[in-house]
mmCIF file of the protein (N, C-alpha, C, O) and its ligand, coordinates in Angstrom:
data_MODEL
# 
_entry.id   MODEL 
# 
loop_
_entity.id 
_entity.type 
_entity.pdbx_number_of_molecules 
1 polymer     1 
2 non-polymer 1 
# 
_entity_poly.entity_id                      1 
_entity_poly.type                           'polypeptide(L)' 
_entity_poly.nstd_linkage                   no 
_entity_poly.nstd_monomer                   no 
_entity_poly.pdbx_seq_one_letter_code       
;(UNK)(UNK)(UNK)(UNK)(UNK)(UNK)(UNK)(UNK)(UNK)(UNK)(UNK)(UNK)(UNK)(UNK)(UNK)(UNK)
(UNK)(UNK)(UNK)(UNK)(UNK)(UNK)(UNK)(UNK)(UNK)(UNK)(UNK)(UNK)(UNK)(UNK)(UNK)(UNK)
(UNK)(UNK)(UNK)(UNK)(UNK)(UNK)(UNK)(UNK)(UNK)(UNK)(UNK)(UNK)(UNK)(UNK)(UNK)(UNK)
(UNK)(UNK)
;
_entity_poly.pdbx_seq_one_letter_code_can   XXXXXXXXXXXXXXXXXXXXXXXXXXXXXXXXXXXXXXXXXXXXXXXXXX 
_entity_poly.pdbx_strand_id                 A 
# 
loop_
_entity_poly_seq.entity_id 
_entity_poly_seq.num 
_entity_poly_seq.mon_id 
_entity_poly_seq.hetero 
1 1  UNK n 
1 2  UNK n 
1 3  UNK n 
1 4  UNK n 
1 5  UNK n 
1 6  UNK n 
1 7  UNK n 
1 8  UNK n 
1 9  UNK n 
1 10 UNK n 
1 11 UNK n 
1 12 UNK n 
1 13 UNK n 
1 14 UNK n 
1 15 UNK n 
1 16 UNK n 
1 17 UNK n 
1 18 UNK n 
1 19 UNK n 
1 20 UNK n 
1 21 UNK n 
1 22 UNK n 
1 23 UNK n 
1 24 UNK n 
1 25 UNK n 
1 26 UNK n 
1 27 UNK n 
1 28 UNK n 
1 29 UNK n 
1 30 UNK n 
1 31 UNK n 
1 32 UNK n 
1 33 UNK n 
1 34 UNK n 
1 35 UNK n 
1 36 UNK n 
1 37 UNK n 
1 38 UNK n 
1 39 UNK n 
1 40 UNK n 
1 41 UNK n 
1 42 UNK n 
1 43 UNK n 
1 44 UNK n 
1 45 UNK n 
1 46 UNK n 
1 47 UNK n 
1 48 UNK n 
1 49 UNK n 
1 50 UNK n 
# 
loop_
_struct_asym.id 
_struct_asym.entity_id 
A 1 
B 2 
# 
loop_
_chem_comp.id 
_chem_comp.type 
_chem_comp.mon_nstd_flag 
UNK 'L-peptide linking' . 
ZN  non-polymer         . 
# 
_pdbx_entity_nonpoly.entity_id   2 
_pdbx_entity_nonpoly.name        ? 
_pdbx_entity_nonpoly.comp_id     ZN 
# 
_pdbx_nonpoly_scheme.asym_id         B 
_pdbx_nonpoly_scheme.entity_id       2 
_pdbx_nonpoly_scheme.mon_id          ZN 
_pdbx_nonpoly_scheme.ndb_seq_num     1 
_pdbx_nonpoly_scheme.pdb_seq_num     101 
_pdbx_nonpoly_scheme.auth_seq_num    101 
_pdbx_nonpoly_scheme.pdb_mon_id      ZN 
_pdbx_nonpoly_scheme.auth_mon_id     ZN 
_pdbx_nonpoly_scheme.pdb_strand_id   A 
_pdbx_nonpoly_scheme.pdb_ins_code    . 
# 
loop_
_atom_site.group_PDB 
_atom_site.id 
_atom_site.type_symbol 
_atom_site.label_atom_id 
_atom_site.label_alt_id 
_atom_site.label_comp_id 
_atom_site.label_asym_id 
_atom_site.label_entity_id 
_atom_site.label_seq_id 
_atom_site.pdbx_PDB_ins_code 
_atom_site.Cartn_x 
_atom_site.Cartn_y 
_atom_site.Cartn_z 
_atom_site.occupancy 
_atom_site.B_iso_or_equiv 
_atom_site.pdbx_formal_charge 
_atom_site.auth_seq_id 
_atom_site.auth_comp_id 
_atom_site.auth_asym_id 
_atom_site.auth_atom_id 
_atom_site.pdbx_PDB_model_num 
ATOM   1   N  N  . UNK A 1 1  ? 106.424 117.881 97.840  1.00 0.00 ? 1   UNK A N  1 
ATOM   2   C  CA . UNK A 1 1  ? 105.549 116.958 97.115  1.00 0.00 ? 1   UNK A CA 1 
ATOM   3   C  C  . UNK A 1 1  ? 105.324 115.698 97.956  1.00 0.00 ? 1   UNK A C  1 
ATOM   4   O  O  . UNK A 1 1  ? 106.143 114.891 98.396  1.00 0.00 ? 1   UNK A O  1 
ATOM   5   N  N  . UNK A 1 2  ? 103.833 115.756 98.070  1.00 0.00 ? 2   UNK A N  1 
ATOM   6   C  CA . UNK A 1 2  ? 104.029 114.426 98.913  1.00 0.00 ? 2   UNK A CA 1 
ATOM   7   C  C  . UNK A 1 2  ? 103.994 112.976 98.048  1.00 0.00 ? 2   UNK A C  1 
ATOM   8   O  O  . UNK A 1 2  ? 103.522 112.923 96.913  1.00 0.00 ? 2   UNK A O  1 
ATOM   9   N  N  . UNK A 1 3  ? 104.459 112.017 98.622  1.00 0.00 ? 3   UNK A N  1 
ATOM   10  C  CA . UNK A 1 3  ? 104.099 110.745 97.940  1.00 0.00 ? 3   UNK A CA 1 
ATOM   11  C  C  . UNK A 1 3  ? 103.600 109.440 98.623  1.00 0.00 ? 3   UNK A C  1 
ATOM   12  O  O  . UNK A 1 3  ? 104.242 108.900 99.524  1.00 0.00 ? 3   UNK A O  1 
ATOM   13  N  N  . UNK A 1 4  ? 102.541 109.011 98.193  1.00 0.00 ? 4   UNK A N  1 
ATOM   14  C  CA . UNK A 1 4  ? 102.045 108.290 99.066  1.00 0.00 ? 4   UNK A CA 1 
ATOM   15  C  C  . UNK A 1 4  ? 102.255 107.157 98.559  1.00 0.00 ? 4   UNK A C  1 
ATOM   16  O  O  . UNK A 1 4  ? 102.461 106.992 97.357  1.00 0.00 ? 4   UNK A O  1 
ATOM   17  N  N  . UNK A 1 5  ? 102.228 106.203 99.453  1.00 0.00 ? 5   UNK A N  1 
ATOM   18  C  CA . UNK A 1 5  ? 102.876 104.787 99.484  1.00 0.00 ? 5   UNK A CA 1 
ATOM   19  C  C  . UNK A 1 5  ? 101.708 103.585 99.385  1.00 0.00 ? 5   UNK A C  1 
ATOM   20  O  O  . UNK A 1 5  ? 100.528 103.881 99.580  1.00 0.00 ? 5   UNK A O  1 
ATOM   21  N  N  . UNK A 1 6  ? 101.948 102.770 99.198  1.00 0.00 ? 6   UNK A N  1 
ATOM   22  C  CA . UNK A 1 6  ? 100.522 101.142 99.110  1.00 0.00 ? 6   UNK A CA 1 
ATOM   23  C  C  . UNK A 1 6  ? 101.163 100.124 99.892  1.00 0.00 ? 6   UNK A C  1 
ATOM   24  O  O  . UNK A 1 6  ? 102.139 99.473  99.518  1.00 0.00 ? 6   UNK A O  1 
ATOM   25  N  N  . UNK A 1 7  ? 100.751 100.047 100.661 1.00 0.00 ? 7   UNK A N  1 
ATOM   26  C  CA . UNK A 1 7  ? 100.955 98.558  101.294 1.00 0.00 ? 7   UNK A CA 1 
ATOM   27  C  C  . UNK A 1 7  ? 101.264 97.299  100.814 1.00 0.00 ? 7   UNK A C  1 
ATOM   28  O  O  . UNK A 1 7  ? 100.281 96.947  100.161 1.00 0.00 ? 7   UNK A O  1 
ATOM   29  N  N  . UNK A 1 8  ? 101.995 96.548  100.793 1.00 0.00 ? 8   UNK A N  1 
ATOM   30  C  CA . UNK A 1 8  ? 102.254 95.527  99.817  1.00 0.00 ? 8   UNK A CA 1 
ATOM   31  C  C  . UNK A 1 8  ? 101.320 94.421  100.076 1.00 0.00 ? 8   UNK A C  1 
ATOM   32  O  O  . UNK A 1 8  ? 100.877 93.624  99.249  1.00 0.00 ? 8   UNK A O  1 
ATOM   33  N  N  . UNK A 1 9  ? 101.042 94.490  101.544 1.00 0.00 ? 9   UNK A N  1 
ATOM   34  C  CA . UNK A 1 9  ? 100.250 93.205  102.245 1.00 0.00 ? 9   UNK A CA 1 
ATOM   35  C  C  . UNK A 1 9  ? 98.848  93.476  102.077 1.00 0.00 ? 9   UNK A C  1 
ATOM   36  O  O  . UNK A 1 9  ? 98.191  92.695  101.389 1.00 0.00 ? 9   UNK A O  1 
ATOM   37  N  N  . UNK A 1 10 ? 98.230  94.594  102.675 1.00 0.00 ? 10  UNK A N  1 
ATOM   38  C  CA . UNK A 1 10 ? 97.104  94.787  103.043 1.00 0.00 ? 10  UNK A CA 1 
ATOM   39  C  C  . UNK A 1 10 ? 96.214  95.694  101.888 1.00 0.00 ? 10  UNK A C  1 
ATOM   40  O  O  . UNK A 1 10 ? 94.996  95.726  101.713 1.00 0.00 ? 10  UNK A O  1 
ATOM   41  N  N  . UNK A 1 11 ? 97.279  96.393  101.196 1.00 0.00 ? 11  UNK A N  1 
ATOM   42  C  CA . UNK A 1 11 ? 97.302  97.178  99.720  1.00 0.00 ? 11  UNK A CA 1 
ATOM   43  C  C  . UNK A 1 11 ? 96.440  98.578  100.359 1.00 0.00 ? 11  UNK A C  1 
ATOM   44  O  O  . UNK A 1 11 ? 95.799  99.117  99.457  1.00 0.00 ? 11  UNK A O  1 
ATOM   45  N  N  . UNK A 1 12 ? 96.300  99.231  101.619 1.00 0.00 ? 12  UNK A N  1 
ATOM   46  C  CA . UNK A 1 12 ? 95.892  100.353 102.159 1.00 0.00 ? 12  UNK A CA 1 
ATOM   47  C  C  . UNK A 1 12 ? 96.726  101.021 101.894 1.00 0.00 ? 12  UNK A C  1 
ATOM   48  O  O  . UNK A 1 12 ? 97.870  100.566 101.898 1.00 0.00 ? 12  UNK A O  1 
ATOM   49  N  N  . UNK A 1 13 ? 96.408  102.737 101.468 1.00 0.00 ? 13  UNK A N  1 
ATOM   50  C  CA . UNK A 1 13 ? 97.118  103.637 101.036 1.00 0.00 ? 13  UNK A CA 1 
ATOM   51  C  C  . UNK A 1 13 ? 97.818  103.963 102.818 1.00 0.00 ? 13  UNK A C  1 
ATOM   52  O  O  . UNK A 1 13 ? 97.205  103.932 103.885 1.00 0.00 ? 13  UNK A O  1 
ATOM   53  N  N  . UNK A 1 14 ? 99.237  104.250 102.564 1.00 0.00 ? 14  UNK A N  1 
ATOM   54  C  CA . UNK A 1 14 ? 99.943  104.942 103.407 1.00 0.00 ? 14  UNK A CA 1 
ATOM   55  C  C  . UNK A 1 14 ? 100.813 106.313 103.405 1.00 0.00 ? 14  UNK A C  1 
ATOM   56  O  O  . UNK A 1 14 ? 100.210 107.213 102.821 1.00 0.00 ? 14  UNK A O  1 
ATOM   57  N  N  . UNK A 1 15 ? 101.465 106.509 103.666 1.00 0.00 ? 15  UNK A N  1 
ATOM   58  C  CA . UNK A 1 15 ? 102.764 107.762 104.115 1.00 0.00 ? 15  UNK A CA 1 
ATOM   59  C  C  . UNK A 1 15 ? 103.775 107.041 104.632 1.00 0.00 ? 15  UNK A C  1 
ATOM   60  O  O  . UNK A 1 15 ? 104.812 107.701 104.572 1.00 0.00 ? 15  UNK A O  1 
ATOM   61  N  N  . UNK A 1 16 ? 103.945 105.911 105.145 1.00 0.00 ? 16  UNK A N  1 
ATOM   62  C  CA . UNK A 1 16 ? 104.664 105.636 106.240 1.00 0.00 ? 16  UNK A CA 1 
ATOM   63  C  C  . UNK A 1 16 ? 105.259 104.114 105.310 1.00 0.00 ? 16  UNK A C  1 
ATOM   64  O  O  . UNK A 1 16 ? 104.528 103.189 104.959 1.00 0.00 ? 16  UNK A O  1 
ATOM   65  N  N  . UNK A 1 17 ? 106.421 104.194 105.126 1.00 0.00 ? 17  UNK A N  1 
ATOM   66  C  CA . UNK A 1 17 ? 107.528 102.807 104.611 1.00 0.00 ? 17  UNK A CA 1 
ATOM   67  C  C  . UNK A 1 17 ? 106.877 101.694 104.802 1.00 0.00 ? 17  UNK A C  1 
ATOM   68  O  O  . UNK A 1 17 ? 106.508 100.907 103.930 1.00 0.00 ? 17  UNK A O  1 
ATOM   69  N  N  . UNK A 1 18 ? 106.659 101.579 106.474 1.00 0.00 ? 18  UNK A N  1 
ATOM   70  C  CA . UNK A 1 18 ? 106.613 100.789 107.594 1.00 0.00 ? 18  UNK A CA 1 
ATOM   71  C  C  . UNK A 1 18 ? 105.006 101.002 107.184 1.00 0.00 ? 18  UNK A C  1 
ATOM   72  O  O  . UNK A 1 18 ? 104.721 102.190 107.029 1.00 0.00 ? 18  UNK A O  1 
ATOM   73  N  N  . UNK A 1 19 ? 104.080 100.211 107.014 1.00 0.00 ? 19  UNK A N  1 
ATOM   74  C  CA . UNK A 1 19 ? 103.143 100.190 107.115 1.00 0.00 ? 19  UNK A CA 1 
ATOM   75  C  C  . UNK A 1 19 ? 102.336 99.611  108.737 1.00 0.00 ? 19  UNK A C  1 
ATOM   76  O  O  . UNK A 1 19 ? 102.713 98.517  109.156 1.00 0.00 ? 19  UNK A O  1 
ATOM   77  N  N  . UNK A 1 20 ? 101.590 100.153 109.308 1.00 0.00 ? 20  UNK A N  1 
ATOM   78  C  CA . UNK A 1 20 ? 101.158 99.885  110.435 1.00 0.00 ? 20  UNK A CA 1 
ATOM   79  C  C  . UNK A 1 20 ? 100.648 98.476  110.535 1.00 0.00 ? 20  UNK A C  1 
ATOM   80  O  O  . UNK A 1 20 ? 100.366 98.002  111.636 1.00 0.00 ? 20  UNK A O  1 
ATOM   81  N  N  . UNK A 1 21 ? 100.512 97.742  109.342 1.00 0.00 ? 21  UNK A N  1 
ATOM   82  C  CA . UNK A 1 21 ? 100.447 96.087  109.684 1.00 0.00 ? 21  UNK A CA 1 
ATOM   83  C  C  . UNK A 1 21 ? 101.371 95.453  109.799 1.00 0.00 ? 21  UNK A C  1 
ATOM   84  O  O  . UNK A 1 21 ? 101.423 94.272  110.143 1.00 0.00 ? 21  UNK A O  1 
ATOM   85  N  N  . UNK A 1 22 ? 102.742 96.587  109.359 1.00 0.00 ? 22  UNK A N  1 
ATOM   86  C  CA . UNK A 1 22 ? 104.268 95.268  109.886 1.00 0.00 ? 22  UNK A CA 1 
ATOM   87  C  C  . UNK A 1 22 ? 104.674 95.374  108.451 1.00 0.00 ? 22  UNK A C  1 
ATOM   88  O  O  . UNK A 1 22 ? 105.883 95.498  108.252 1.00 0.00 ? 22  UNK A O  1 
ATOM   89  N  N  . UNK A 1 23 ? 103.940 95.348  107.499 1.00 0.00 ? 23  UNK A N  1 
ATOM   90  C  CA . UNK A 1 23 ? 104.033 95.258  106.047 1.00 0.00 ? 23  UNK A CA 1 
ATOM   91  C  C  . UNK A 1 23 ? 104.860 96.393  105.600 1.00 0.00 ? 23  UNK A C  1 
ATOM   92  O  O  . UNK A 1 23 ? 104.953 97.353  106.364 1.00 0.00 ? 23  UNK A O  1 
ATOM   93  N  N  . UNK A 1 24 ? 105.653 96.421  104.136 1.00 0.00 ? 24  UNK A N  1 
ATOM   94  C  CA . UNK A 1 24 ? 106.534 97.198  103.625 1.00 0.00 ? 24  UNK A CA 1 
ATOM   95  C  C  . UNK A 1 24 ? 105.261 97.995  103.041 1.00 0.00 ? 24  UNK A C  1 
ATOM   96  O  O  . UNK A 1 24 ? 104.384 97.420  102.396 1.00 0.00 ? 24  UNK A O  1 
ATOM   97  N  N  . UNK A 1 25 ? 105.239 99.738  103.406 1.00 0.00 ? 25  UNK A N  1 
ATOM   98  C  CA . UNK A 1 25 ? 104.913 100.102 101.683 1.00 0.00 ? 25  UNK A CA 1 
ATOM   99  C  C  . UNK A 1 25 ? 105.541 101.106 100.227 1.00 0.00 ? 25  UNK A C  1 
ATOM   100 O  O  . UNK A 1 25 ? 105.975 102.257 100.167 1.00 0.00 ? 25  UNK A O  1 
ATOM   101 N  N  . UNK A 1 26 ? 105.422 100.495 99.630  1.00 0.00 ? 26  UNK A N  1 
ATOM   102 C  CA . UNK A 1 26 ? 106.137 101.039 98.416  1.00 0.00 ? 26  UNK A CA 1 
ATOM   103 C  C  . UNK A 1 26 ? 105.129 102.058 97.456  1.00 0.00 ? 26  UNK A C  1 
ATOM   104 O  O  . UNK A 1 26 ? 103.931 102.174 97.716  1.00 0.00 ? 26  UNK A O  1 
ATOM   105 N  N  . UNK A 1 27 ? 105.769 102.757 96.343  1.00 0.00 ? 27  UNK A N  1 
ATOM   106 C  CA . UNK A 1 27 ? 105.434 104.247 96.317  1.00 0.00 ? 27  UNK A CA 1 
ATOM   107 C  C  . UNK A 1 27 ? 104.914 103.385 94.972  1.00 0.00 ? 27  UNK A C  1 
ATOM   108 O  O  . UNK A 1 27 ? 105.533 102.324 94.887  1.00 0.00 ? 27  UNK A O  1 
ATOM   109 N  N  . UNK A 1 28 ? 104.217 103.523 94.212  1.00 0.00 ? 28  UNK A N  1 
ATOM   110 C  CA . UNK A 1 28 ? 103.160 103.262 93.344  1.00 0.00 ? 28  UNK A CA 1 
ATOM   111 C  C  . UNK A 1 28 ? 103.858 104.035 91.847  1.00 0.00 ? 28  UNK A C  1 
ATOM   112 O  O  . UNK A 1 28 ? 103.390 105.052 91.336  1.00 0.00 ? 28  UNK A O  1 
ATOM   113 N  N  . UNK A 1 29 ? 104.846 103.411 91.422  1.00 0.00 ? 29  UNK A N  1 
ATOM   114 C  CA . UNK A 1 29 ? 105.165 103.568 90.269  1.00 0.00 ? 29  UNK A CA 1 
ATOM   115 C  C  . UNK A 1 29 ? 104.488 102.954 89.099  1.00 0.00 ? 29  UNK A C  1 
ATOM   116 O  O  . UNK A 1 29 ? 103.946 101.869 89.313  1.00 0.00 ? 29  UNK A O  1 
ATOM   117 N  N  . UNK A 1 30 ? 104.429 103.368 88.094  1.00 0.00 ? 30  UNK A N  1 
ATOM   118 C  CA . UNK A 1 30 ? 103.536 102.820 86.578  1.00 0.00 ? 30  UNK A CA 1 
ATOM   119 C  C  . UNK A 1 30 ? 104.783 102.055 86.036  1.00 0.00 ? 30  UNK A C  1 
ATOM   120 O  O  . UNK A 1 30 ? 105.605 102.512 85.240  1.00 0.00 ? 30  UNK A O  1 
ATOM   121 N  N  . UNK A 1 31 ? 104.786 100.624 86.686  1.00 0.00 ? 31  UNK A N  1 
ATOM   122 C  CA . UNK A 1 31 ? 104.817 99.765  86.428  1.00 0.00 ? 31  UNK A CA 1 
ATOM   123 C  C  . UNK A 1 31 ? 104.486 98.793  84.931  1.00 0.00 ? 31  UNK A C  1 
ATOM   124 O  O  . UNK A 1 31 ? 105.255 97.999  84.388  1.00 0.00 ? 31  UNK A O  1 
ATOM   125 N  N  . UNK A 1 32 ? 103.143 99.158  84.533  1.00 0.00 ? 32  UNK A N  1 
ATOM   126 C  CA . UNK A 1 32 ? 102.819 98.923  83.523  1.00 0.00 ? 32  UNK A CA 1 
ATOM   127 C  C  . UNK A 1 32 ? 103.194 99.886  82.492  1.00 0.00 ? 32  UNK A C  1 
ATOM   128 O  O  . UNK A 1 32 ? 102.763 99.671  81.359  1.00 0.00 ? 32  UNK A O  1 
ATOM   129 N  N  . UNK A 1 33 ? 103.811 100.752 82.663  1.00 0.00 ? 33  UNK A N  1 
ATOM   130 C  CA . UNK A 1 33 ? 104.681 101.204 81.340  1.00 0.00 ? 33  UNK A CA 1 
ATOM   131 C  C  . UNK A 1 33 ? 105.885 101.061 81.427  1.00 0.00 ? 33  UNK A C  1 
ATOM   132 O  O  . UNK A 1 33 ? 106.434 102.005 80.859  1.00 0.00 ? 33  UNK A O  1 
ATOM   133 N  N  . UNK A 1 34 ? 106.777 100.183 81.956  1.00 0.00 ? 34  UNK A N  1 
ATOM   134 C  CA . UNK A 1 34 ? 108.136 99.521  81.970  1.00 0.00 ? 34  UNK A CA 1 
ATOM   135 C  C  . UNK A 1 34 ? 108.501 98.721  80.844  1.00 0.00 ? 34  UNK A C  1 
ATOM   136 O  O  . UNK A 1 34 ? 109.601 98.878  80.315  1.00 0.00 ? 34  UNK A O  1 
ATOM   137 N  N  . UNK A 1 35 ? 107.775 97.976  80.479  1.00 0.00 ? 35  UNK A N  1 
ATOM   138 C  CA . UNK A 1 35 ? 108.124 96.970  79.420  1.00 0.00 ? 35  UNK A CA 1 
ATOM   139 C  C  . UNK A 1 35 ? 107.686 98.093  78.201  1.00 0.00 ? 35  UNK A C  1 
ATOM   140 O  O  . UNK A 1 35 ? 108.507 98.531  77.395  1.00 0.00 ? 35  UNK A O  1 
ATOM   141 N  N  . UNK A 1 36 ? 106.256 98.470  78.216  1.00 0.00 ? 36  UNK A N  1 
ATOM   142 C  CA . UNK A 1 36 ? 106.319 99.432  76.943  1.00 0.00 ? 36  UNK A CA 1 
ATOM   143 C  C  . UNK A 1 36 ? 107.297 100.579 76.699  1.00 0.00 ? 36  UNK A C  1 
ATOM   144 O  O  . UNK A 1 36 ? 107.509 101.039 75.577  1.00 0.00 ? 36  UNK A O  1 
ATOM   145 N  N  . UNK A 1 37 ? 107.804 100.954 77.669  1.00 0.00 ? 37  UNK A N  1 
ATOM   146 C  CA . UNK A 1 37 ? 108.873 101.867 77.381  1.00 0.00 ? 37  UNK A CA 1 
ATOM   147 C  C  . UNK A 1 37 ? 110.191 101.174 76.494  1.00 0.00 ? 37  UNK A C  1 
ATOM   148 O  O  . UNK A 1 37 ? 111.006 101.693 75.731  1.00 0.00 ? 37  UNK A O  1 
ATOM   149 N  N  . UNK A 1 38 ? 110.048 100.102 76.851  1.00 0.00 ? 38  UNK A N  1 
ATOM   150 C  CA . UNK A 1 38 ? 111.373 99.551  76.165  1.00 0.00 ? 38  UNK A CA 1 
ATOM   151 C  C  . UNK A 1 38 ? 111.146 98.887  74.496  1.00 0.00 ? 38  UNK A C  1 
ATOM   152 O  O  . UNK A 1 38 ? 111.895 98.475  73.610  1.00 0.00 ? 38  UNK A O  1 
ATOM   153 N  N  . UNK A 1 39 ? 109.796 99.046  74.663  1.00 0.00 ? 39  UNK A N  1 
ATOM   154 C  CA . UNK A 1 39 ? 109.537 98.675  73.180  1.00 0.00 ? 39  UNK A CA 1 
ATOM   155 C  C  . UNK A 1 39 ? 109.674 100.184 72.444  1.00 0.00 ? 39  UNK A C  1 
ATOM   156 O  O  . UNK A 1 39 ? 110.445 100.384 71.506  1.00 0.00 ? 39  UNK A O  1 
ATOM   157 N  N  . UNK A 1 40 ? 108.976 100.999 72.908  1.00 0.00 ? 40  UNK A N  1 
ATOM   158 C  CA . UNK A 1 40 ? 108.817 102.170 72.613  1.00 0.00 ? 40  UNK A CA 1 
ATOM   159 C  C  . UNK A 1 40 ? 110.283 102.819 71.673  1.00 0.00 ? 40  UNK A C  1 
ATOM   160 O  O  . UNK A 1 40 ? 110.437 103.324 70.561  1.00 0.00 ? 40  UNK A O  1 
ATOM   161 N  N  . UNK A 1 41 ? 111.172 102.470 72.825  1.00 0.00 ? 41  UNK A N  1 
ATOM   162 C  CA . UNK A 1 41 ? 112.682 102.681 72.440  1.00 0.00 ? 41  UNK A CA 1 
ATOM   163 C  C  . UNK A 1 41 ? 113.089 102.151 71.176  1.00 0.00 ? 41  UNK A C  1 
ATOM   164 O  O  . UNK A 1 41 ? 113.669 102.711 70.246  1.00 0.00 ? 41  UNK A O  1 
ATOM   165 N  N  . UNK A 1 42 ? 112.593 100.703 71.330  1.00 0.00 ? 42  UNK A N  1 
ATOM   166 C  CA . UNK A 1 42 ? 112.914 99.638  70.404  1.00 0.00 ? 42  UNK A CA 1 
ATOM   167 C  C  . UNK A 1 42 ? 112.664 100.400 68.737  1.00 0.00 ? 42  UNK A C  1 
ATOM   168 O  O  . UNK A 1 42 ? 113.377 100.530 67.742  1.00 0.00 ? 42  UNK A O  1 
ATOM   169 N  N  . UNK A 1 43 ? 111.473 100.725 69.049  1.00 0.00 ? 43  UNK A N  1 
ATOM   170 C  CA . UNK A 1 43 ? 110.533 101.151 67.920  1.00 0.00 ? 43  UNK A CA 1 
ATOM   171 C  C  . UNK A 1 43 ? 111.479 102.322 67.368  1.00 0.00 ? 43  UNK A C  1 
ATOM   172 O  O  . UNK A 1 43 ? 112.018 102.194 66.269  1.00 0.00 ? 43  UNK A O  1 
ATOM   173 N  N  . UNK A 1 44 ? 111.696 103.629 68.267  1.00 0.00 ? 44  UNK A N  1 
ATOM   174 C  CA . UNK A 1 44 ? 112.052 104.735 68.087  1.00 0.00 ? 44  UNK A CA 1 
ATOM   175 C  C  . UNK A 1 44 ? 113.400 104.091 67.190  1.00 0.00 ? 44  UNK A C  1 
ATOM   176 O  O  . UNK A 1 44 ? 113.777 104.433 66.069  1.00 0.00 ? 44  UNK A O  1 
ATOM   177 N  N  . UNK A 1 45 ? 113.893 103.189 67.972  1.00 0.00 ? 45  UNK A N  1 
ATOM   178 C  CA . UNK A 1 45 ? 115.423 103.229 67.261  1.00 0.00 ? 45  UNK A CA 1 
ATOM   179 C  C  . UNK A 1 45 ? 115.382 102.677 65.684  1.00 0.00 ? 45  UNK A C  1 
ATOM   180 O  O  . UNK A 1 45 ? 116.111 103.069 64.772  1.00 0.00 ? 45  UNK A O  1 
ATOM   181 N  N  . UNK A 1 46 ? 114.356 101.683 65.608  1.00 0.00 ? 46  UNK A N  1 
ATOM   182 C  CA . UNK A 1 46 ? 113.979 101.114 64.461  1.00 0.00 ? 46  UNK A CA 1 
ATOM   183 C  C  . UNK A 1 46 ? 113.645 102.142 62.864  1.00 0.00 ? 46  UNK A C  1 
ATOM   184 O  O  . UNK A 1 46 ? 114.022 101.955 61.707  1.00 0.00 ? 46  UNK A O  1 
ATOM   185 N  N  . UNK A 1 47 ? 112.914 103.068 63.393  1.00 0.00 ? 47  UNK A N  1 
ATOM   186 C  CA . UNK A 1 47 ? 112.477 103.963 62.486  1.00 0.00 ? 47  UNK A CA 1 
ATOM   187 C  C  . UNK A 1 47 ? 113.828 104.683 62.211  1.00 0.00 ? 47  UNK A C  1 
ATOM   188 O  O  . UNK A 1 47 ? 114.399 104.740 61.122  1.00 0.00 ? 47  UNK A O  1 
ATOM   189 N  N  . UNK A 1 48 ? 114.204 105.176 63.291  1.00 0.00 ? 48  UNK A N  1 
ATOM   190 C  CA . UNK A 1 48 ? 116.246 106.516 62.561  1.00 0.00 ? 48  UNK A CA 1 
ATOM   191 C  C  . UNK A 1 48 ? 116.460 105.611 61.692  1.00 0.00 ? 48  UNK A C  1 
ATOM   192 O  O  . UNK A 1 48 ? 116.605 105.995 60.531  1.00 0.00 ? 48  UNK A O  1 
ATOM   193 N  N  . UNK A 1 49 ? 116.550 104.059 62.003  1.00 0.00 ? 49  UNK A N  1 
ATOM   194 C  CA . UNK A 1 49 ? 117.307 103.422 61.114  1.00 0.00 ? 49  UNK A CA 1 
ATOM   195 C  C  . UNK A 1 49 ? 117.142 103.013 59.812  1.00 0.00 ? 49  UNK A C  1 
ATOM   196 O  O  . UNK A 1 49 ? 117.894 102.648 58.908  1.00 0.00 ? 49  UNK A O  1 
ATOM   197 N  N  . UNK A 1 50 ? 115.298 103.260 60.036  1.00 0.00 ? 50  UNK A N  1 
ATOM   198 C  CA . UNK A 1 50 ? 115.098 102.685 58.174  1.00 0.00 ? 50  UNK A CA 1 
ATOM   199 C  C  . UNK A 1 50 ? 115.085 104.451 57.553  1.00 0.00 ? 50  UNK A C  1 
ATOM   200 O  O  . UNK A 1 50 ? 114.972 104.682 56.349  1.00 0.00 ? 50  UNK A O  1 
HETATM 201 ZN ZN . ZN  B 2 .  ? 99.331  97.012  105.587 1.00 0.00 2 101 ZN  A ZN 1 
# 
């Protein structure tokens, strides 16, 4: 499976950690469902309980 990476600096899709501008790149996680996940939980636990 491949996974491709974003540049942190230049935000060009990569393969490579090391981005060819010197820049880190990191793998493009959904980010924006981090906090909702934890509500989500919140919620789930809320309902067993009533
Ligand atoms: Zn770059």
């Amino acid at each position: 499976m491949k996974h491709i990476l974003k540049c942190t600096v230049c935000e060009n899709w990569t393969m490579q950690e090391l981005h060819s501008c010197g820049a880190k790149a990191l793998s493009t996680k959904p980010l924006k469902f981090t906090p909702d996940d934890k509500y989500a939980d919140y919620r789930r636990r809320a309902k067993e309980a009533a």
